[in-house]
TIVO-2410 file (N, C-alpha, C; in nm, 3 decimals):
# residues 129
REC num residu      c1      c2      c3 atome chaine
REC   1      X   1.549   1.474  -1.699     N      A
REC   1      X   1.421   1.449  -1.765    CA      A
REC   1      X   1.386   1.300  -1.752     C      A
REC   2      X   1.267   1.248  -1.731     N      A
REC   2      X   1.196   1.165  -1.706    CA      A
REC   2      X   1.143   1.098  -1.840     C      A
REC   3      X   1.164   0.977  -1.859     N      A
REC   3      X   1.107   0.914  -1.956    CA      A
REC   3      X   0.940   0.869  -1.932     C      A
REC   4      X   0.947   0.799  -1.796     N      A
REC   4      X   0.806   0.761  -1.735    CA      A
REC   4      X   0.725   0.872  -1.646     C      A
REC   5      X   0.583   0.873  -1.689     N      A
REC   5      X   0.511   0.974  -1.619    CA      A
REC   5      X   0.536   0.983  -1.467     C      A
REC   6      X   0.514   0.849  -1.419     N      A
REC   6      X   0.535   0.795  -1.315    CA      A
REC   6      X   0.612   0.724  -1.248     C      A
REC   7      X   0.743   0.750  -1.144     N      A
REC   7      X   0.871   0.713  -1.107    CA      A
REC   7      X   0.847   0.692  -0.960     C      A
REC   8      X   0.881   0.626  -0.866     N      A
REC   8      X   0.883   0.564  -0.756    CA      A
REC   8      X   1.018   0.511  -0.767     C      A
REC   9      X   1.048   0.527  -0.602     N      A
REC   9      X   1.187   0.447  -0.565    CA      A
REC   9      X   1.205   0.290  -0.535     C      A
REC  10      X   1.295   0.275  -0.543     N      A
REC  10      X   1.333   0.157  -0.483    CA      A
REC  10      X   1.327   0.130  -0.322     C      A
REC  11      X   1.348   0.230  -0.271     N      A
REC  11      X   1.307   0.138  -0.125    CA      A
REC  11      X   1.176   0.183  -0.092     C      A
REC  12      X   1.053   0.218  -0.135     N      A
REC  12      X   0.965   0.237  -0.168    CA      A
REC  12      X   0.907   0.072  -0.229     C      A
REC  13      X   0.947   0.016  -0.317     N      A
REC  13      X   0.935  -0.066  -0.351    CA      A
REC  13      X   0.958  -0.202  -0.283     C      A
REC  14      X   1.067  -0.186  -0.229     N      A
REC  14      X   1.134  -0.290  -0.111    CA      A
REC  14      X   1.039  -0.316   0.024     C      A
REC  15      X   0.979  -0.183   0.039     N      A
REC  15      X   0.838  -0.153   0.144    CA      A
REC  15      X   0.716  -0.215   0.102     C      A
REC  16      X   0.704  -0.181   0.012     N      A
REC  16      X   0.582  -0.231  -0.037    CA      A
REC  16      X   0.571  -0.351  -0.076     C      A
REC  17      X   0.642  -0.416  -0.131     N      A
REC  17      X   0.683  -0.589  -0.126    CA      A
REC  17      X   0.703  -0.664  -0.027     C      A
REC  18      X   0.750  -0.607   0.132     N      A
REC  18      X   0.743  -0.677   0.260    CA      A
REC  18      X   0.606  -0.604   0.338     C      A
REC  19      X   0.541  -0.541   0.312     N      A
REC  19      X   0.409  -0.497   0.374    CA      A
REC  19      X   0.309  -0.601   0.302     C      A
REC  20      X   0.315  -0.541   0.203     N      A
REC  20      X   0.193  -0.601   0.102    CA      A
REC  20      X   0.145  -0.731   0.173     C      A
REC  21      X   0.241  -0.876   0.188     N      A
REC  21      X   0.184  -1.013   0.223    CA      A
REC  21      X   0.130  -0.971   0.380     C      A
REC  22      X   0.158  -0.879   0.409     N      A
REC  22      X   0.163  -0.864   0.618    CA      A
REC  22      X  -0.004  -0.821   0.593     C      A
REC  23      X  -0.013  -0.704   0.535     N      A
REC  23      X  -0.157  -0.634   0.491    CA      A
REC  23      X  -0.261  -0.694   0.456     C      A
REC  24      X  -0.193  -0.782   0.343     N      A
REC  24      X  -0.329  -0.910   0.302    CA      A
REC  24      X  -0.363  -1.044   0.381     C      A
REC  25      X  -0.257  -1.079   0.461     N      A
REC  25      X  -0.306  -1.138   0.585    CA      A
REC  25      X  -0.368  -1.079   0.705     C      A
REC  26      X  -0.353  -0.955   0.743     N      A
REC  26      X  -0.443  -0.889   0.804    CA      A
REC  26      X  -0.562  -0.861   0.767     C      A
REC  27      X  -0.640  -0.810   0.663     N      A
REC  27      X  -0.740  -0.782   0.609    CA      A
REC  27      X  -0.793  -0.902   0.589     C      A
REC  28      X  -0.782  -0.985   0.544     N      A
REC  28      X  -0.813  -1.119   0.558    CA      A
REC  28      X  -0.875  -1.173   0.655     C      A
REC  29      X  -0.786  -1.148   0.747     N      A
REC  29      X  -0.825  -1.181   0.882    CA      A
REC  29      X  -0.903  -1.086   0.933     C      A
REC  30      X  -0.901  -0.968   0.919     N      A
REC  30      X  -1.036  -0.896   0.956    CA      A
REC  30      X  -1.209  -0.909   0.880     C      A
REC  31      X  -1.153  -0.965   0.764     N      A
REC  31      X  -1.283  -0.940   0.717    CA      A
REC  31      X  -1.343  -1.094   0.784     C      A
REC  32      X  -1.296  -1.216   0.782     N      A
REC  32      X  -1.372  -1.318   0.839    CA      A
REC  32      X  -1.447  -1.262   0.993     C      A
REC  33      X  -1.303  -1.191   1.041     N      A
REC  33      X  -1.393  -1.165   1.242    CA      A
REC  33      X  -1.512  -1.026   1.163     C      A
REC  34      X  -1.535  -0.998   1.090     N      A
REC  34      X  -1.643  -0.878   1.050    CA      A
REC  34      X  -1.791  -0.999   0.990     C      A
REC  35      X  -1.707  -1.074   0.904     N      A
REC  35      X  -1.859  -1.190   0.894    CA      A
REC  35      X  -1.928  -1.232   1.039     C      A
REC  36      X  -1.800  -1.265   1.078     N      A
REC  36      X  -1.896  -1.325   1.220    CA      A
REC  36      X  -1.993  -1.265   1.360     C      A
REC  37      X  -1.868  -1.164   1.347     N      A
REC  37      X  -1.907  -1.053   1.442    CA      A
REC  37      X  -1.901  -0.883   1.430     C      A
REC  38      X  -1.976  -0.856   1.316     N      A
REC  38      X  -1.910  -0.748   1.234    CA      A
REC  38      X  -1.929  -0.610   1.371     C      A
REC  39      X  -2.024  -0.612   1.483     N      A
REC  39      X  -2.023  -0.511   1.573    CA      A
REC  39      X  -1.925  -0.504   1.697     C      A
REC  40      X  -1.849  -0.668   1.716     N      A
REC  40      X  -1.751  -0.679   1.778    CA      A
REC  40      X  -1.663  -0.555   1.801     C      A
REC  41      X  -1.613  -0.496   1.925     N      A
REC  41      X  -1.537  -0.424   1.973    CA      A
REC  41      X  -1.351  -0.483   1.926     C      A
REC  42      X  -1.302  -0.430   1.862     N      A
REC  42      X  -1.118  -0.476   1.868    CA      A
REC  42      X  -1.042  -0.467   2.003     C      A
REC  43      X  -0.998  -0.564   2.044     N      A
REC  43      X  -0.952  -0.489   2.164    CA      A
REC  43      X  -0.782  -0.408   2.136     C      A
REC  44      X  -0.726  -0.354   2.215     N      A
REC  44      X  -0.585  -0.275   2.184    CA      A
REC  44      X  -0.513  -0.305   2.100     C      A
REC  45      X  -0.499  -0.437   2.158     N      A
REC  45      X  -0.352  -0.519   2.127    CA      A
REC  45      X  -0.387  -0.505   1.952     C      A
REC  46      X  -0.510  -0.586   1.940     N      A
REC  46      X  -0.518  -0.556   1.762    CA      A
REC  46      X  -0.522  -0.468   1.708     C      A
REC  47      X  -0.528  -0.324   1.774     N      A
REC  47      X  -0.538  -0.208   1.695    CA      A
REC  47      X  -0.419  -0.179   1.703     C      A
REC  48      X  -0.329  -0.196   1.772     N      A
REC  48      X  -0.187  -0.167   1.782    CA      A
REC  48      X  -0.119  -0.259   1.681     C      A
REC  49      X  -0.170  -0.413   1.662     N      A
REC  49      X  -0.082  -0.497   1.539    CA      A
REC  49      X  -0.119  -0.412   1.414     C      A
REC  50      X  -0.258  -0.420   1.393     N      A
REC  50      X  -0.312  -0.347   1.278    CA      A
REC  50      X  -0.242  -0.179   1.249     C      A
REC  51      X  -0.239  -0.082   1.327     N      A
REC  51      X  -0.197   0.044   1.309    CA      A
REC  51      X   0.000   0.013   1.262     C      A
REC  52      X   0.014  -0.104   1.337     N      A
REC  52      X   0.201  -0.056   1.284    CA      A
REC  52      X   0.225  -0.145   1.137     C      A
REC  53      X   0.094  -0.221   1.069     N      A
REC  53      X   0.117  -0.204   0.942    CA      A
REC  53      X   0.093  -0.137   0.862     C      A
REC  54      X  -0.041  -0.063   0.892     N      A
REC  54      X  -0.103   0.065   0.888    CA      A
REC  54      X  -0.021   0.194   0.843     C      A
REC  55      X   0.047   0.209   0.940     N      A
REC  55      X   0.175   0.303   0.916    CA      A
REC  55      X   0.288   0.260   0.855     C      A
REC  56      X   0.339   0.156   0.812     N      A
REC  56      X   0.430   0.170   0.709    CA      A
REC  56      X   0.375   0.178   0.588     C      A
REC  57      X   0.230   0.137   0.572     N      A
REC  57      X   0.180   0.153   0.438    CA      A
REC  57      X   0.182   0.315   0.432     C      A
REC  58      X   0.161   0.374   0.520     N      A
REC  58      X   0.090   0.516   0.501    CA      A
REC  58      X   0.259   0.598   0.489     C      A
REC  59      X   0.324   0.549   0.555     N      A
REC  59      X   0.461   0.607   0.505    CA      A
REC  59      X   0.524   0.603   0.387     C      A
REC  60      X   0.496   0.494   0.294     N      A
REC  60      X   0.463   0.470   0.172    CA      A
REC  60      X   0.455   0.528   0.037     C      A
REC  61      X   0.313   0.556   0.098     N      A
REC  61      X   0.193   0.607   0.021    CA      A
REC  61      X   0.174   0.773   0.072     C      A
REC  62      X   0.251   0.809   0.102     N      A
REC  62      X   0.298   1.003   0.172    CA      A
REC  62      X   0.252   1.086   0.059     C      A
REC  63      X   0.319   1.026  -0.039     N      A
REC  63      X   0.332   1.208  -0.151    CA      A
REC  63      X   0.249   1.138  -0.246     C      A
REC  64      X   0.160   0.988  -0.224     N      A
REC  64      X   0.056   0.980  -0.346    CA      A
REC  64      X  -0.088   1.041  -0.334     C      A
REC  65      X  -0.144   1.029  -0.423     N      A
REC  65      X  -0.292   1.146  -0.397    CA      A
REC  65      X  -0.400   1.127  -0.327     C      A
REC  66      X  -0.443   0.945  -0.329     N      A
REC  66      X  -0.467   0.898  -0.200    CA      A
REC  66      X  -0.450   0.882  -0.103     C      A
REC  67      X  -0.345   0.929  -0.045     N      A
REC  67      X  -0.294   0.959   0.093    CA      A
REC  67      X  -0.382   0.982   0.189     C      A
REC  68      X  -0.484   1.092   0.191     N      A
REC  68      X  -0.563   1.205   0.240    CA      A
REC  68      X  -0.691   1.093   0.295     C      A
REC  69      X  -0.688   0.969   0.237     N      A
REC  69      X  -0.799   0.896   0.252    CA      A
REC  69      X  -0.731   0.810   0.401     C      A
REC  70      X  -0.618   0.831   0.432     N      A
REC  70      X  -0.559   0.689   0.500    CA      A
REC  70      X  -0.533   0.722   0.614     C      A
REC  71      X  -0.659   0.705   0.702     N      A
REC  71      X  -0.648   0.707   0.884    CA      A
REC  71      X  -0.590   0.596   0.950     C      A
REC  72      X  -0.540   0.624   1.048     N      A
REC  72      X  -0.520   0.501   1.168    CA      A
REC  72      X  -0.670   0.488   1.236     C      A
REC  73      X  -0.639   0.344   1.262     N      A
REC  73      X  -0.732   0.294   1.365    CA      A
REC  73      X  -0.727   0.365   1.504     C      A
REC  74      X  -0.863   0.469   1.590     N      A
REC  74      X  -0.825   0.505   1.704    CA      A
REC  74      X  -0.824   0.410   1.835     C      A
REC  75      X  -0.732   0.395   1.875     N      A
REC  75      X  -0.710   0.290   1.981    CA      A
REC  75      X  -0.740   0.370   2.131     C      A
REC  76      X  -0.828   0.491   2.155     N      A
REC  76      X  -0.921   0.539   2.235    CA      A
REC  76      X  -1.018   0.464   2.229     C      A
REC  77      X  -1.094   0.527   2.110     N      A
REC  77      X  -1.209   0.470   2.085    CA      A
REC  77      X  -1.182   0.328   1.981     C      A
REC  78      X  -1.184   0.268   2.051     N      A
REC  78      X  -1.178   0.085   1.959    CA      A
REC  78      X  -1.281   0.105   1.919     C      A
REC  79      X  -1.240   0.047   1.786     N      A
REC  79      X  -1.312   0.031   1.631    CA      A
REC  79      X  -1.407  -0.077   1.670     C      A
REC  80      X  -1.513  -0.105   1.560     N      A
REC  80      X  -1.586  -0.299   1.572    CA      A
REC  80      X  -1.467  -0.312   1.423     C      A
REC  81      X  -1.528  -0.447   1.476     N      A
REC  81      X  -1.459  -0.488   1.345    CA      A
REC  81      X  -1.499  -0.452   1.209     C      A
REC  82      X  -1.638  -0.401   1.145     N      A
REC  82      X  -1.691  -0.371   1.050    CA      A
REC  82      X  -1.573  -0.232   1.006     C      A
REC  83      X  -1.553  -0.135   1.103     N      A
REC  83      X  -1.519  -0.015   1.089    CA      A
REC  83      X  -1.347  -0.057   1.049     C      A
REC  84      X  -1.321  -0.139   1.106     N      A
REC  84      X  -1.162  -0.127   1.087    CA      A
REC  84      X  -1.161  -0.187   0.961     C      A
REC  85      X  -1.246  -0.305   0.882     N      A
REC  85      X  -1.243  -0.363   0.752    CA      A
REC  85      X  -1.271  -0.233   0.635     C      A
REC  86      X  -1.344  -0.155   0.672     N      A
REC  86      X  -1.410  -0.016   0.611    CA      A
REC  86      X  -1.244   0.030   0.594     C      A
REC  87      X  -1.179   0.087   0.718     N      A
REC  87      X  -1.068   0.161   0.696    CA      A
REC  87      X  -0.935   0.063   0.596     C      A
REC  88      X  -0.970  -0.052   0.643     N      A
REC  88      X  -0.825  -0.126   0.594    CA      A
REC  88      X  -0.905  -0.158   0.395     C      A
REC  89      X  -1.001  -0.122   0.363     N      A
REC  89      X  -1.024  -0.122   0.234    CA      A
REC  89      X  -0.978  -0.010   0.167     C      A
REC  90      X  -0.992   0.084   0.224     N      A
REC  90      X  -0.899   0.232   0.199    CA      A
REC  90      X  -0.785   0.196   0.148     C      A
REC  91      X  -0.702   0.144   0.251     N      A
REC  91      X  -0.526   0.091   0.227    CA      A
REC  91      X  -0.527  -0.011   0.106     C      A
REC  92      X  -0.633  -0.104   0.073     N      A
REC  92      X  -0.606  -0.215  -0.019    CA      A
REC  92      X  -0.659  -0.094  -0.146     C      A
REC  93      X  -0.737  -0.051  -0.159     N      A
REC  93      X  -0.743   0.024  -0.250    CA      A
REC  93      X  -0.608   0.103  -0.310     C      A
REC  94      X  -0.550   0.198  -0.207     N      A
REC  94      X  -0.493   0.279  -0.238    CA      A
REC  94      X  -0.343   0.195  -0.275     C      A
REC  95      X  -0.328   0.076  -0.224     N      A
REC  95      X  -0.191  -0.003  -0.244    CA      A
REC  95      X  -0.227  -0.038  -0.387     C      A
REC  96      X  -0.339  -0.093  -0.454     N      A
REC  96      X  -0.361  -0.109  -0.591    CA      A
REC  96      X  -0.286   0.002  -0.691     C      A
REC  97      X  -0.373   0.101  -0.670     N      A
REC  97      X  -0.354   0.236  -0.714    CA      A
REC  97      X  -0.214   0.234  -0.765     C      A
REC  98      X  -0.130   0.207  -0.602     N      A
REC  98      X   0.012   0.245  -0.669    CA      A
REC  98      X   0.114   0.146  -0.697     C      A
REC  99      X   0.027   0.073  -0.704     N      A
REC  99      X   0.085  -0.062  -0.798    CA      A
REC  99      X   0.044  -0.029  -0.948     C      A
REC 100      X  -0.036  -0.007  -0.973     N      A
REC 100      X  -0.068   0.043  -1.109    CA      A
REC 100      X   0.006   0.111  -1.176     C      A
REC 101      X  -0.036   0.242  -1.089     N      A
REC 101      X   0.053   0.367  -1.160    CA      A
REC 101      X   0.236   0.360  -1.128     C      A
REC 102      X   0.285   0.272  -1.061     N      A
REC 102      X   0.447   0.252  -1.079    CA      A
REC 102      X   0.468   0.145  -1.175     C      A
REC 103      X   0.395   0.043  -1.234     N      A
REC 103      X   0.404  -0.079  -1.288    CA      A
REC 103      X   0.433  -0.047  -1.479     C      A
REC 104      X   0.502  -0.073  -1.511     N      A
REC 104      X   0.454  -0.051  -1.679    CA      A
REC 104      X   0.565  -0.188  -1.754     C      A
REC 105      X   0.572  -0.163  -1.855     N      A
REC 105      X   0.651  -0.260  -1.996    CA      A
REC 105      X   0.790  -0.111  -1.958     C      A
REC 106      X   0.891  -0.180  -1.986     N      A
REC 106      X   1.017  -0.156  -1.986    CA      A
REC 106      X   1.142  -0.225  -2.077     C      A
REC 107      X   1.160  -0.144  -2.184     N      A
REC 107      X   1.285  -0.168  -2.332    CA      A
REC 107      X   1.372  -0.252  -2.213     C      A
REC 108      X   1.413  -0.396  -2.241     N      A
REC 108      X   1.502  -0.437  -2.202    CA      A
REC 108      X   1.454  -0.568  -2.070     C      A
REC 109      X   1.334  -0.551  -2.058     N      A
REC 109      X   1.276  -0.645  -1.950    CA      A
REC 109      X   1.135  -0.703  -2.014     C      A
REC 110      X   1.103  -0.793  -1.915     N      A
REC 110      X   1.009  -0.910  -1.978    CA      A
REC 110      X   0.874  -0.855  -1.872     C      A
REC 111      X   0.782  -0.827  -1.952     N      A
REC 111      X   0.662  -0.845  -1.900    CA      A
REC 111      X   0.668  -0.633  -1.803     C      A
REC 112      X   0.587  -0.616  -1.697     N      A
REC 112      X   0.553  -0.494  -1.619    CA      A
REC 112      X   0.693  -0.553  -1.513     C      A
REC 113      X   0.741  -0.417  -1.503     N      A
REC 113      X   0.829  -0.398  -1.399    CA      A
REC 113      X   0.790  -0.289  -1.336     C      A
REC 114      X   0.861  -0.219  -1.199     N      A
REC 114      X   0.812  -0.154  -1.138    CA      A
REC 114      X   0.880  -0.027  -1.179     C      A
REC 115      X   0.874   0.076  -1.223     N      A
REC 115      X   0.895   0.221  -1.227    CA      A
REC 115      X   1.005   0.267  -1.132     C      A
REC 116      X   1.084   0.252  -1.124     N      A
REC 116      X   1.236   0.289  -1.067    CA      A
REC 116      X   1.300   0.416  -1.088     C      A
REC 117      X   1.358   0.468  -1.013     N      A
REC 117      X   1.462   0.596  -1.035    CA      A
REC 117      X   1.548   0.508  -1.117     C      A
REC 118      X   1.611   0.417  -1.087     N      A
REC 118      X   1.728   0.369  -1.180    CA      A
REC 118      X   1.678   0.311  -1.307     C      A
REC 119      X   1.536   0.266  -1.327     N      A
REC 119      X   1.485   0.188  -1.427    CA      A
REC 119      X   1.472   0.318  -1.527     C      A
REC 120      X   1.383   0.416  -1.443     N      A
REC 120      X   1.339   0.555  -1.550    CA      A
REC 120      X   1.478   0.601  -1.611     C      A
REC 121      X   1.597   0.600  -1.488     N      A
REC 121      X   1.730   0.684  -1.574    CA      A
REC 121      X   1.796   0.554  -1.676     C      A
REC 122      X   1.768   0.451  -1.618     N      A
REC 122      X   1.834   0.322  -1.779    CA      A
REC 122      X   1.764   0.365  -1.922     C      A
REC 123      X   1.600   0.379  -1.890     N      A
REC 123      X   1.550   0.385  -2.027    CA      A
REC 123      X   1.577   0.540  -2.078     C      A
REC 124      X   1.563   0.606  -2.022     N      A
REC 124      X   1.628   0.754  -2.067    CA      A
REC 124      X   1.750   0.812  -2.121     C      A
REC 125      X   1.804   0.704  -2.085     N      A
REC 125      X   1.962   0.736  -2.137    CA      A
REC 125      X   2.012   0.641  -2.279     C      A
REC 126      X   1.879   0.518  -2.249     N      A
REC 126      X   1.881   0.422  -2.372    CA      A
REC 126      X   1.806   0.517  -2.463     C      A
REC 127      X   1.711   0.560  -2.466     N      A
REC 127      X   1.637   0.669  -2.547    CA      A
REC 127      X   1.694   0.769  -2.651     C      A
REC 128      X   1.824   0.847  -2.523     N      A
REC 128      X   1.866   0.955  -2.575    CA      A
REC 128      X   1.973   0.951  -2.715     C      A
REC 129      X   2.044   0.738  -2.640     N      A
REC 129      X   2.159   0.737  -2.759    CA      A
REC 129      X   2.094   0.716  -2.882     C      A
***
């Protein structure tokens, strides 16, 4: 039995803490080349940097409910840059999301920690005594 509604793993967490800075420097960087040249064509190479962070986010984010929203960039048809900022807002969205819903106050720690298999079974077992 589960103390927290919401439980996420640890290497789940470990993922999402080495993506996260990679993601927000990408998006970043897409949204300036979308100010300048928002009809600009991407060429490969960037849809290929962009898609393999792409996919660890989306490996991630598998069994959450936003999932269903989270395409790859098609590297057939190259994106402009407007379209790939469109898709990579999807991912910043949906990375919020599950920062949210894993994040809470935890008996024994200072401030929001992240929702753990081992955190949920510490407070559950602190609960039960």
């Amino acid at each position: 039995m589960t103390y927290y509604e919401h439980v996420t793993t640890s290497e789940k967490v470990t993922a999402f803490e080495a993506t996260r800075p990679i993601f927000n420097g990408l998006i970043a960087e897409m949204r300036e080349l979308s100010k300048k040249k928002a009809d600009a064509t991407l060429s490969k190479g960037k849809v290929r940097i962009l898609n393999r962070c792409l996919d660890d986010i989306r490996q991630i984010l598998l069994d959450e409910p936003e999932a269903k929203f989270l395409d790859e960039l098609d590297d057939d048809q190259l994106p402009q840059n407007s379209d790939a900022v469109l898709v990579m807002v999807q991912y910043e969205t949906a990375l919020s999301s599950y920062s949210k819903r894993y994040h809470s106050q935890a008996p024994g720690y200072y401030g929001h920690v992240w929702i753990t298999e081992e955190i949920d079974a510490q407070v559950s077992e602190d609960e039960r005594a």
